[in-house]
N, C-alpha and C positions, 0 to 999 in steps of 0.2 A: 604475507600472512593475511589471513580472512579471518574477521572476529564474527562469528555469527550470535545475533542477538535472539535469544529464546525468552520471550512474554509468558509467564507459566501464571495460570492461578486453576483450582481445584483441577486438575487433568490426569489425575492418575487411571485415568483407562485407558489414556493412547500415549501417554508421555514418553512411555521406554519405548513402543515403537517408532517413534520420532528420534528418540537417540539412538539407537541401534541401527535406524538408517543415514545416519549424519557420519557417524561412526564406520562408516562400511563405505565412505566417499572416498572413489579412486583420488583424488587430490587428496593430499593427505597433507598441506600446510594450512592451517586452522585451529581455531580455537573456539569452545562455544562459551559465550561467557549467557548465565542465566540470571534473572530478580523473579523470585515469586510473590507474586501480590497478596500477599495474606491465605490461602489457600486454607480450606477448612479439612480436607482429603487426607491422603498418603504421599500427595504430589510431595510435599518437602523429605520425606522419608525417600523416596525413589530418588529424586535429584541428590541427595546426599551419599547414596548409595553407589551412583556412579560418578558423582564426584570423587569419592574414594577409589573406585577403582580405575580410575582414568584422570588421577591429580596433575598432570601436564595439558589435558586437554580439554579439563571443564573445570567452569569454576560458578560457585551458586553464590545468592545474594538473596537475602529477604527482605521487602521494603517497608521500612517503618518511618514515618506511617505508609499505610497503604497508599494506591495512586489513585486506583477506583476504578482506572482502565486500561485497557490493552494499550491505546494507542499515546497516555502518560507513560506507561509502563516502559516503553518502546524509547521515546527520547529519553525518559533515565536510563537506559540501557547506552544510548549513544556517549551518554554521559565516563561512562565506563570503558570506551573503547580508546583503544590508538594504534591502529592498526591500520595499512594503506586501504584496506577495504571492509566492507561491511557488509553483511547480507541479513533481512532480516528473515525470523523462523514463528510461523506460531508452534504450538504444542500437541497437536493432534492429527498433523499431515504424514505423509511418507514421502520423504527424497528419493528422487532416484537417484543410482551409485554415481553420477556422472553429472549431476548437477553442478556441483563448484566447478569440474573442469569445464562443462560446456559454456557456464556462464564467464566464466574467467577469461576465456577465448575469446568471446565476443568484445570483454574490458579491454583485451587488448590491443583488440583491433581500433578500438575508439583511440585508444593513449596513442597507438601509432599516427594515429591521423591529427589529433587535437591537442596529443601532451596533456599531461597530469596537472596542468594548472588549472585546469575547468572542470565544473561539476559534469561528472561522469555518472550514468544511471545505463543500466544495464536489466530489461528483463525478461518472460517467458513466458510462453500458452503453458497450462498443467493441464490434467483431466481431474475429473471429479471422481469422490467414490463415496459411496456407500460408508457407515455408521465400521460395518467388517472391511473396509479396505477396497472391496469389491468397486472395480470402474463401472461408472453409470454412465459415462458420456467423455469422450476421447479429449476432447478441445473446452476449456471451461471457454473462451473465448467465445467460440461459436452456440455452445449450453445459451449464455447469457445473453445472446444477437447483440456482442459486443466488440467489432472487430476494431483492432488496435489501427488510428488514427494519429499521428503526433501533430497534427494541425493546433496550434494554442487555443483557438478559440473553440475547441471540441473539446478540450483539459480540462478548461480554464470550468466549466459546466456541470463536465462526467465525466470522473476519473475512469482509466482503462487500463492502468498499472496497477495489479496484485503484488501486495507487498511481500506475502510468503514467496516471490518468486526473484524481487529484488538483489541488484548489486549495486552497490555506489560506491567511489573512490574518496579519498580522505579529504578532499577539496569540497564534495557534495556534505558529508558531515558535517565540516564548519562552518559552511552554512546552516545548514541545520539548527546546528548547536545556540546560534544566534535570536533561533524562535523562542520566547517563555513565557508567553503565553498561550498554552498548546488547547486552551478551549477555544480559542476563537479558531483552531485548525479542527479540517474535516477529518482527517485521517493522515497519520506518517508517509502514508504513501502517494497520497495523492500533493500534499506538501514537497516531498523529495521528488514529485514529475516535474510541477511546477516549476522548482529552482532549476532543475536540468533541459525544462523548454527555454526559460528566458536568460540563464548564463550562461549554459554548457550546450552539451548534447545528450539524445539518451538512444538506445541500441533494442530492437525487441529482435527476439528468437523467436519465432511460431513452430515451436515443438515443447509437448509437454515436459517437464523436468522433476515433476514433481506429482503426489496425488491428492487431491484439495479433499480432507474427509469432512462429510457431511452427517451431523449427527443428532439434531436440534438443538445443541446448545451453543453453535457454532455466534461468534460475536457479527461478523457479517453473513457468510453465509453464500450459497448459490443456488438458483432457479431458474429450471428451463422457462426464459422468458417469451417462449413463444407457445407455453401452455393456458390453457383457459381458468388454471387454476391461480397463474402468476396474475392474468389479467386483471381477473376477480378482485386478488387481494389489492392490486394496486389502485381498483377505481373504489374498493372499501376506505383505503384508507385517504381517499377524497384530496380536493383540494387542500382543505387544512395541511395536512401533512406534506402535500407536492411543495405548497408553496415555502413552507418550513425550511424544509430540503433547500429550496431553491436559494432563501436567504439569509441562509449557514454559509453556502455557497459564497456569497456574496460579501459577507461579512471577514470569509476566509483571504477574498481577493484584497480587500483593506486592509486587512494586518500584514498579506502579504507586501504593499507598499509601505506600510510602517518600519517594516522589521527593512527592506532592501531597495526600498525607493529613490533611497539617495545615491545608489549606486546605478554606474555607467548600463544603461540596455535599452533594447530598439525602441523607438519611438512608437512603433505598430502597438508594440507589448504593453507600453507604458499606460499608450491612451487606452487600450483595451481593460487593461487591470482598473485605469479609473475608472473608465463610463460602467464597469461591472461593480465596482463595488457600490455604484448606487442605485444599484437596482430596486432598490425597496423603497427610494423617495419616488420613481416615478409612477403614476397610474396605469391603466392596463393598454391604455393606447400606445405610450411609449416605452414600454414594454414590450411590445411586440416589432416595434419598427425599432426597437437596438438593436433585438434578436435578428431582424431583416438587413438590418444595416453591418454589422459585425459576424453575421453569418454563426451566432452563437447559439446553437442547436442541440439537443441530445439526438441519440442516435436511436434507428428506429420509428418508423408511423406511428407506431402506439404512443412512445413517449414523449415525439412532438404534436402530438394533437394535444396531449395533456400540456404539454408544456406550452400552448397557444391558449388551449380553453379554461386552463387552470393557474397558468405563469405568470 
């Protein structure tokens, strides 16, 4: 069984097309369980709607109090699951019919090699689309000049796991489950790469599985990063911001040692997760000979210049 977790708050313009295509998945062992954040919309009218008409295979939740974000949203959702696998869903994409089963295949091949006792991560290139559905670009991967890496020390920096695309087995969860305090995390999903770099393993597909829509209200969002418009905004919003980024980052890799420090993993990983989490006591010169030393880079000229001239 696959519990897929749906993060809903105001989305009643693309929410029934998000279940209508979950709903139409050649795998057909799942469940979607949903929390709606407070939603000000129709969104809880629509989710109740097909809750009703699909009471074996969807089940809704409203969070009181509110969480405030997707990615609170999301570990209260883990909260709710027991199921051997998980996949998470935002509210406004389109599956394709074959997503569970193409990802599902791929989990398996992992379990056959690794066994179910390790955190399992499993995920996928999608394409992008348009506000109407419409593909604007084949590969969000390649949209983003962001091609999937599992090296840790390119994780550990810039995430390159899309969570809408995510599988993880019920060993990845419990880990999971053990994080609570989800501020000092940058996102669910770059959290669940994490645990599956340094305890498990994690598997990518480069084929889209899914359509990432794009609408402006989108919570992360995609940008051809190799436009002069993404440039712009990126060198707008200056160092202030890069370095922000940078020691969220940082402060992610600490609590990641708080919460799993004490437990068995390679010494490469360990000393890597410390020397990053202090990146913010040293000055700019040893800061750049850690990044030299540990080879801990974003990807892209653009973003390690910034991340040299600005990091």
């Amino acid at each position: 069984m696959v519990d897929i977790l749906l993060a809903a708050y105001n989305g009643e313009n693309y929410i029934a097309e998000q279940l209508d295509s979950i709903l139409q998945q050649t795998c057909r062992d799942f469940r979607i369980i949903i929390r709606d954040d407070g939603s000000r919309d129709s969104t809880c009218s629509i989710l109740r709607r097909y809750e009703a008409e699909h009471p074996d295979r969807i089940r809704v939740m409203v969070n009181q109090p509110t969480t405030g974000a997707a990615k609170k949203n999301f570990f209260q959702l883990l909260s709710d699951s027991d199921s051997e696998y998980v996949m998470f869903c935002d509210q406004d994409d389109i599956w394709g019919p074959d997503k569970i089963a193409l990802t599902m295949n791929e989990m398996d091949k992992l379990e056959k090699q690794y066994g179910k006792a390790v955190p399992l991560l499993v995920h996928t290139d999608l394409s992008v689309a348009d506000r109407t559905g419409r593909v604007i670009a084949d590969s969000f991967q390649r949209y983003m000049k962001l091609p999937v890496q599992k090296a840790f020390n390119r994780l550990i920096i810039q995430n390159d796991v899309t969570g809408c695309t995510v599988m993880i087995n019920r060993c990845l969860a419990e880990y999971m489950r053990q994080a609570d305090q989800t501020d000092r995390i940058l996102m669910h999903d770059h959290w669940a790469a994490m645990i599956a770099s340094v305890f498990g393993k994690r598997a990518y597909l480069d084929i889209p599985t899914m359509r990432y829509r794009q609408h402006g209200d989108n919570s992360v969002g995609a940008k051809d990063a190799g436009s002069i418009s993404y440039l712009y905004g990126r060198f707008r919003a200056g160092r202030k911001q890069f370095r922000k980024e940078l020691l969220r980052s940082a402060e992610q890799a600490a609590y990641f040692m708080e919460v799993y420090g004490s437990l068995p993993m390679e010494a490469e990983g360990k000393l890597l997760l410390t020397a990053y989490s202090g990146l913010g006591r040293m000055n700019k010169l040893q800061r750049i000979r850690f990044y030299a030393k540990y080879q801990v880079w974003k990807q892209g000229m653009i973003r390690r210049i910034m991340q040299i001239v600005w990091g």
